[in-house]
C-alpha positions, 0 to 999 in steps of 0.5 A, a space after each residue: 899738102 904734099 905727099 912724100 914716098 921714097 924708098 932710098 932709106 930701104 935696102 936694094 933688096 926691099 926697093 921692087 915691092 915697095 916701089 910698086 905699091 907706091 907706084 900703084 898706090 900714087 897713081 892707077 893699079 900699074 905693074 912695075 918691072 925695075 931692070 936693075 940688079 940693085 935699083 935705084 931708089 926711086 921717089 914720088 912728091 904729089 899735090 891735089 889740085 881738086 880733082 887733079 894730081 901732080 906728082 913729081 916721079 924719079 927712079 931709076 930704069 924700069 918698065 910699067 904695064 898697064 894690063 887687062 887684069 888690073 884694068 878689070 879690077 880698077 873699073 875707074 878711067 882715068 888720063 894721065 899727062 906725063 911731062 918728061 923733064 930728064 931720059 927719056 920713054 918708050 909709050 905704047 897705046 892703042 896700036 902706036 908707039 912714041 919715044 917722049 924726050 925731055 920737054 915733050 908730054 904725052 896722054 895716057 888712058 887707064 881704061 885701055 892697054 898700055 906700056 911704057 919702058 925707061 931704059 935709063 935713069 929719069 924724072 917726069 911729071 905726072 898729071 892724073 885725073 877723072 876721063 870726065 874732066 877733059 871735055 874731048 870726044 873718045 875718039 880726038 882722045 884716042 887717036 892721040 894716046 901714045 904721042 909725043 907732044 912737043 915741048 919746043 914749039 906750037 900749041 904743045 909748047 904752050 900747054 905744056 909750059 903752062 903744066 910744068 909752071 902749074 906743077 912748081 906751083 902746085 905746093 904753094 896754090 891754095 885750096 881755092 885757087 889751086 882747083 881753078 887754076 888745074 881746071 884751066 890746064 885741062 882747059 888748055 889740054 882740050 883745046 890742044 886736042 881739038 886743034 889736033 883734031 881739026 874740030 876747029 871749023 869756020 863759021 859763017 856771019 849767019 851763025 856769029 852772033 848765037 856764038 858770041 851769045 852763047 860765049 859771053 853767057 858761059 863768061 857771066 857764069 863763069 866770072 868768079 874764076 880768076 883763071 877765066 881766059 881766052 884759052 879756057 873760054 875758046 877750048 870750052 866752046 871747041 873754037 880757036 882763040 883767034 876766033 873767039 877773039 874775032 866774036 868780040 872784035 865786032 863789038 869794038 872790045 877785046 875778050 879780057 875788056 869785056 870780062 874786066 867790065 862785066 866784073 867791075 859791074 858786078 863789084 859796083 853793085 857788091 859793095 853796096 850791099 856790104 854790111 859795114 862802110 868800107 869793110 869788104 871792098 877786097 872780099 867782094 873784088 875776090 868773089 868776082 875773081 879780081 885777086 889783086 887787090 890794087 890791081 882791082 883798084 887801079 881798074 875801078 878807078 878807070 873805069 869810074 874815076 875814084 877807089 872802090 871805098 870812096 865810091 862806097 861811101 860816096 854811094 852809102 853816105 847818100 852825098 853822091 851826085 849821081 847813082 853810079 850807072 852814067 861812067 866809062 865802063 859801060 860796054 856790054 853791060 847790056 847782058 843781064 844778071 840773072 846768070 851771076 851766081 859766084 858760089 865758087 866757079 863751075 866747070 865749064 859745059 
């Protein structure tokens, strides 16, 4: 559900309070100075994505505060990712100032002291949520507010193309996608953090095995999200995505085999527990983060030779030559399944 204000339908006279309440309203408590004799209407479209807001902002030139007033009265931190997309932004925080041009980004943190000054007339993209969401040490976060993210190449064109697609999306996810999906972006935020921090170390054979370990531990838990990438996997675990694509290579399979076959294993064994013959074959691929149901059929059928329902009723109907565990799809399986609890994904460590 979207969420519309707008003050072109109200006089030029009227525009500055009521701009500023939506401003604060929409966002954080912010102080708004619009530089225009007669300003410029001014709009606001917002999404929620679980605990992530979207907003698509356009306005005409104005300066925006953040003060120690307004920072005493909220109490509540939060960051803001702006994705500029027409003029551009003067930001300062935490001693630095940057100008954010069309296609860059930039993080801003409601507990501390900012500003931001528009000369001209703009639209940006604005992403809010909780400082507990984006799983980053306060002083990576820090030495990073105030600075322009470039969109045109490198980590930063990667992060911010996936945001602006998650933005246009945003109006038609649903309300169990959309959360998942918006906490990969954050995912992806991370990571782009601790690469700009170098918390990316390399690590000895000695220490290789406990990381793959650890790794395929946090994907068994978190296998009922459909967003569950090498991304969002290497970001949780503070490691590159070359490395963590290193952890699996040893064992002979890429990061999205073993998900793939972790998941099919966890469905085999689902639809012999469904109620009804032939009924929840799509329900189950769904609960372990398939969401393409021909897609899920396709990789079933690789793996174990026919469809998810003729394997059912071959199983269910007690005709089956053999009990479903002698196939091609046994890499990894190894792992067990005390961890597999899909009652909704949950956020990474």
């Amino acid at each position: 559900m979207s969420v519309v204000l707008s003050t072109a339908s109200l006089p030029a006279a009227d525009r500055r309070e009521r701009w500023h309440h939506a401003v604060s309203r929409t966002f954080i408590p912010l102080d708004v100075r619009l530089l225009e004799d007669d300003p410029s209407p001014g709009s606001i479209v917002s999404h929620r994505l679980g605990s992530l807001q979207v907003s698509q902002v356009q306005a005409g030139p104005q300066v925006v505060t953040r003060s120690r007033r307004l920072i005493a009265r909220d109490g509540k931190q939060f960051l803001i990712l702006t994705l500029q997309r027409r003029g551009s932004a003067l930001k300062e925080q935490d001693g630095r100032q940057a100008r954010i041009g069309p296609g860059d980004f930039s993080l801003s943190d409601s507990s501390r002291l900012f500003r931001k000054k528009v000369q001209d007339a703009f639209s940006f993209t604005s992403f809010h949520f909780p400082r507990e969401d984006l799983r980053v040490r306060d002083e990576d976060l820090r030495a990073l507010t105030a600075t322009a993210f470039s969109g045109r190449e490198g980590s930063a064109a990667l992060v911010g193309t996936y945001f602006a697609r998650l933005a246009r999306e945003a109006g038609h996810l649903d309300a169990l996608a959309g959360p998942q999906f918006a906490a990969t972006a954050l995912d992806l935020l991370a990571l782009l953090i601790n690469e700009r921090s170098g918390r990316f170390t390399p690590q000895g054979p000695e220490t290789a095995a406990a990381t793959l370990v650890r790794v395929k531990d946090h994907i068994l838990r978190h296998l009922a999200d459909p967003g569950l990438a090498p991304p969002a996997i290497a970001a949780a675990h503070f490691m590159s995505v070359r490395y963590l694509h290193k952890l699996f290579q040893a064992e002979g399979v890429t990061v999205g085999e073993w998900i793939r076959t972790q998941r099919l294993e966890r469905c085999r064994r689902d639809l012999l527990r469904s109620p009804a013959l032939g009924h929840g074959v799509a329900a189950v691929a769904r609960r372990w983060g398939f969401t393409s149901p021909s897609h899920f059929s396709r990789a079933f059928r690789a793996a174990y030779g026919m469809t998810p329902r003729a394997w059912q009723i071959d199983r269910l109907s007690g005709e089956g030559t053999g009990d479903g565990t002698g196939d091609r799809a046994g890499v990894g399986t190894r792992d067990t399944a005390e961890r597999e609890r899909p009652g909704g994904p949950a956020r990474c460590p």
